[in-house]
C-alpha positions as CSV (number, residue, x, y, z in Angstrom):
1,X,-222.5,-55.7,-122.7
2,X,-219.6,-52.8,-122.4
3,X,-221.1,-49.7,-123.3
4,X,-219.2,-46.6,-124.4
5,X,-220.7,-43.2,-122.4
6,X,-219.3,-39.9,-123.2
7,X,-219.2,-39.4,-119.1
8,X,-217.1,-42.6,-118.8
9,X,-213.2,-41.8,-118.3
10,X,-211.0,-43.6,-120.6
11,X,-209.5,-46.2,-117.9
12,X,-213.2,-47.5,-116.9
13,X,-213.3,-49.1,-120.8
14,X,-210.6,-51.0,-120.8
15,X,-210.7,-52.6,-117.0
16,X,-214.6,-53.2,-118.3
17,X,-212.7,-55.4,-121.2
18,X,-210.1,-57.0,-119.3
19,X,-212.7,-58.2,-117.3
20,X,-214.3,-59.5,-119.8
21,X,-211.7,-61.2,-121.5
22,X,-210.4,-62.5,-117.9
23,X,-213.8,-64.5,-117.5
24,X,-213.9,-65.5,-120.7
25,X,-210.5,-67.1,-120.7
26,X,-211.8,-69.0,-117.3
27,X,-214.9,-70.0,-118.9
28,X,-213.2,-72.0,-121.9
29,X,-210.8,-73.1,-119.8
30,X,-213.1,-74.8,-117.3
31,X,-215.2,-76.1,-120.5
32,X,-211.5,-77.5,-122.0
33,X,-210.3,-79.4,-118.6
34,X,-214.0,-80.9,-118.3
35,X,-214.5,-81.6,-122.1
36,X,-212.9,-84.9,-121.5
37,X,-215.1,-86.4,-118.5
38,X,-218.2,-85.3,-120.7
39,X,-217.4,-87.8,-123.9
40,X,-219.3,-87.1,-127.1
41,X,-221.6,-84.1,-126.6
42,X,-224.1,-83.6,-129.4
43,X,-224.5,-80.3,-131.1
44,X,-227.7,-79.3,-129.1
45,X,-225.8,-80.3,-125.9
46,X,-222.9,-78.1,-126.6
47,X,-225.2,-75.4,-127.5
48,X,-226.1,-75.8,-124.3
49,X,-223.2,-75.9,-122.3
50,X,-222.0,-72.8,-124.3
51,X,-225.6,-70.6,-123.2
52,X,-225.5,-72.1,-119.8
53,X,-221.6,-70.8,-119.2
54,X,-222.1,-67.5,-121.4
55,X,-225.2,-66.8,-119.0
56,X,-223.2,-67.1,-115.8
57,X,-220.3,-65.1,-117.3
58,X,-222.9,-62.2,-118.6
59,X,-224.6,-62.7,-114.5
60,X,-220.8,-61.6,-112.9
61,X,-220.7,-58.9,-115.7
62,X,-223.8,-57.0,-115.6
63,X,-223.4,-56.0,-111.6
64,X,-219.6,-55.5,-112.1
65,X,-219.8,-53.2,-115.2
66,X,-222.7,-51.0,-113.8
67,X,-220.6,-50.5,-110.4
68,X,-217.9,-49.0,-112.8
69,X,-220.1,-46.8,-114.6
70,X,-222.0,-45.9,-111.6
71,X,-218.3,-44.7,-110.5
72,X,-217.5,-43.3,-113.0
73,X,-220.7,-41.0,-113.2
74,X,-220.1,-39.8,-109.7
75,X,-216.6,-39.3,-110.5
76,X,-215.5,-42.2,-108.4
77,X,-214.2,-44.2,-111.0
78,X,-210.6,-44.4,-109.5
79,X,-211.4,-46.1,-106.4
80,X,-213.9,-48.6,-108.6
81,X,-211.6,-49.0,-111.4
82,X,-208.8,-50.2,-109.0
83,X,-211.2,-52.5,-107.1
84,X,-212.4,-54.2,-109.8
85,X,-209.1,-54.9,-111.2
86,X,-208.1,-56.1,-107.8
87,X,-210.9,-58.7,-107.2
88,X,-210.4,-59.9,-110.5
89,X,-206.8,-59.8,-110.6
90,X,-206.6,-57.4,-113.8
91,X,-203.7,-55.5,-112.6
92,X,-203.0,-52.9,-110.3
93,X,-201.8,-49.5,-110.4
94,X,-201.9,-48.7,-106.5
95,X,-201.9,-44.7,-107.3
96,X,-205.0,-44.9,-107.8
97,X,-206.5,-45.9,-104.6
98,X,-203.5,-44.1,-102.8
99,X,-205.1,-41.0,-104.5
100,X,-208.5,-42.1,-103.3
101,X,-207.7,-42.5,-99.5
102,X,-205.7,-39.3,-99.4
103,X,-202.4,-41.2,-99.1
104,X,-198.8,-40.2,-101.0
């Protein structure tokens, strides 16, 4: 999914990760808390659950991940970068979009 450009500035990578990893972690974490109201699942109907959930992850992804190499081709990846790991709560480093708006 995360592909590595040349043009792509190194901070656009790992916020594309963190992402990543941060709906991942909610994706087994939802499939954990409801495991127990499901009962026994056979193998095709985990298989299922597991492309059904992946599928949903990889539609958030895809849109999210070419917004921050979009920004980052145009050299906007600052203001991106930081909006992405605000929505997603990835961390912040407020410079950045301090720097974007023109503020101190």
């Amino acid at each position: 999914m995360i592909v590595n450009r040349p043009f792509q500035p190194e901070n656009v990578i790992p916020t594309a990760i963190s992402l990543q990893e941060r709906l991942e972690s909610i994706r087994q974490g939802e499939i954990d808390r409801i495991r127990g109201r499901l009962g026994r699942l056979s193998p095709e109907q985990e298989i299922a659950i597991e492309s059904l959930t992946h599928g949903i992850i990889n539609r958030v992804l895809h849109p999210t991940i070419t917004v921050l190499e979009t920004g980052s081709a145009k050299n906007d990846f600052a203001y991106f970068v930081e909006i992405v790991r605000r929505m997603f709560n990835l961390g912040v480093d407020g410079d950045l979009i301090r720097r974007r708006v023109g503020q101190k």
